[in-house]
C-alpha positions in Angstrom: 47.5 39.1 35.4 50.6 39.0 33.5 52.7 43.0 33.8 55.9 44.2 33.7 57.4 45.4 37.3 60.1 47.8 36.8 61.8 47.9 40.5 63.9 51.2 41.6 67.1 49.7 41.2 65.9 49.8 37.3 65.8 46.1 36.5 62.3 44.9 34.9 60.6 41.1 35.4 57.7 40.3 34.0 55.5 37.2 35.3 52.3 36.7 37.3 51.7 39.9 39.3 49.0 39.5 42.5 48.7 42.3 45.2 48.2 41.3 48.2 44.6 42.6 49.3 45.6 41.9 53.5 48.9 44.1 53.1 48.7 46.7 50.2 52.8 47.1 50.8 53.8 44.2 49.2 53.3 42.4 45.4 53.7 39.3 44.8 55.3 37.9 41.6 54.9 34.2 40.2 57.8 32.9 37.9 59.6 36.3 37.9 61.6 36.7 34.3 63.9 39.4 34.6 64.3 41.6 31.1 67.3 41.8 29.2 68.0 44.1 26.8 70.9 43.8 24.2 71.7 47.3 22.0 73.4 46.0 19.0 75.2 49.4 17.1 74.5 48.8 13.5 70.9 47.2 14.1 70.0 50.4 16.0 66.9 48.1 18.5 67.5 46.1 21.3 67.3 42.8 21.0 65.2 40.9 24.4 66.0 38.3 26.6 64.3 36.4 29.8 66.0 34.6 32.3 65.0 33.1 35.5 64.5 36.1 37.9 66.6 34.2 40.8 68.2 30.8 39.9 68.0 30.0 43.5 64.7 31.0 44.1 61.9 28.2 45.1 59.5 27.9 42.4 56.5 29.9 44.6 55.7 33.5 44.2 58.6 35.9 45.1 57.2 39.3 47.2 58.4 42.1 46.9 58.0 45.5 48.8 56.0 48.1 47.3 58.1 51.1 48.0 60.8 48.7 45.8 58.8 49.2 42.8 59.0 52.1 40.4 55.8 51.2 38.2 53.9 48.3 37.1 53.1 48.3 33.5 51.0 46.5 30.8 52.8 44.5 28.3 52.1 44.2 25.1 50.1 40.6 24.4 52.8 39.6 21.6 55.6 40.1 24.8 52.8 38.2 27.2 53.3 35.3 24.4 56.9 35.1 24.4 57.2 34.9 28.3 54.2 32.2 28.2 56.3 29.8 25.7 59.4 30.5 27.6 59.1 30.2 31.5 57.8 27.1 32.1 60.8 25.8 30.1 63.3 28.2 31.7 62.2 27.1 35.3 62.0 23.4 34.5 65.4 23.3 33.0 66.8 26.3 35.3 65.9 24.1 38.3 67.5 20.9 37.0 71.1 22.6 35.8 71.2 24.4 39.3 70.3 21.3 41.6 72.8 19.2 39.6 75.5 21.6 40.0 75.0 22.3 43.2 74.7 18.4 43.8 78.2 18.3 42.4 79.8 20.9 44.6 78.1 19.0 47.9 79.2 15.5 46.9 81.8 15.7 44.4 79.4 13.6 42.3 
């Protein structure tokens, strides 16, 4: 089911959230977006971004540690629809920028 984990440190992701029945400390998160939010002065709203929740991550479910989560939340289906048309994009093309630059800083090339 698609929520919203807000984590203590205060940063939200959103993505595929599964808790793990065998060990009720820890929740598993597949294709973690972390939320961005961008105050503009004279609009007076955020405006909202996603981006890849670790650029370095594999592409498998990233766990995290229960007492590291504040609150998992509900999104609204309109904000489910936006992270749907964006993260298989994001991690497709998130994957090949990193691997090529990091192909470049291991063989000049």
């Amino acid at each position: 089911m698609y929520k919203i984990v807000k984590l203590t440190n205060g940063t939200e992701i959103i993505g595929d959230v599964m808790l793990n029945d065998d060990d009720p400390h820890l929740v598993a998160v597949d294709k973690p977006m972390q939320i961005n939010y961008r105050v503009f002065q004279n609009v007076g709203f955020p405006s909202i971004s996603l981006i890849r929740y670790s650029l370095l991550a594999d592409n498998t479910p990233i766990v995290f540690s229960a007492k590291d989560i504040m609150n998992i939340i509900e999104p609204r289906q309109k904000f489910i629809d936006y992270y749907v048309a964006t993260v298989d994009t994001a991690f497709k093309h998130y994957d090949e920028i990193v691997d090529d630059q990091l192909n470049l800083i291991v063989t000049g090339k």
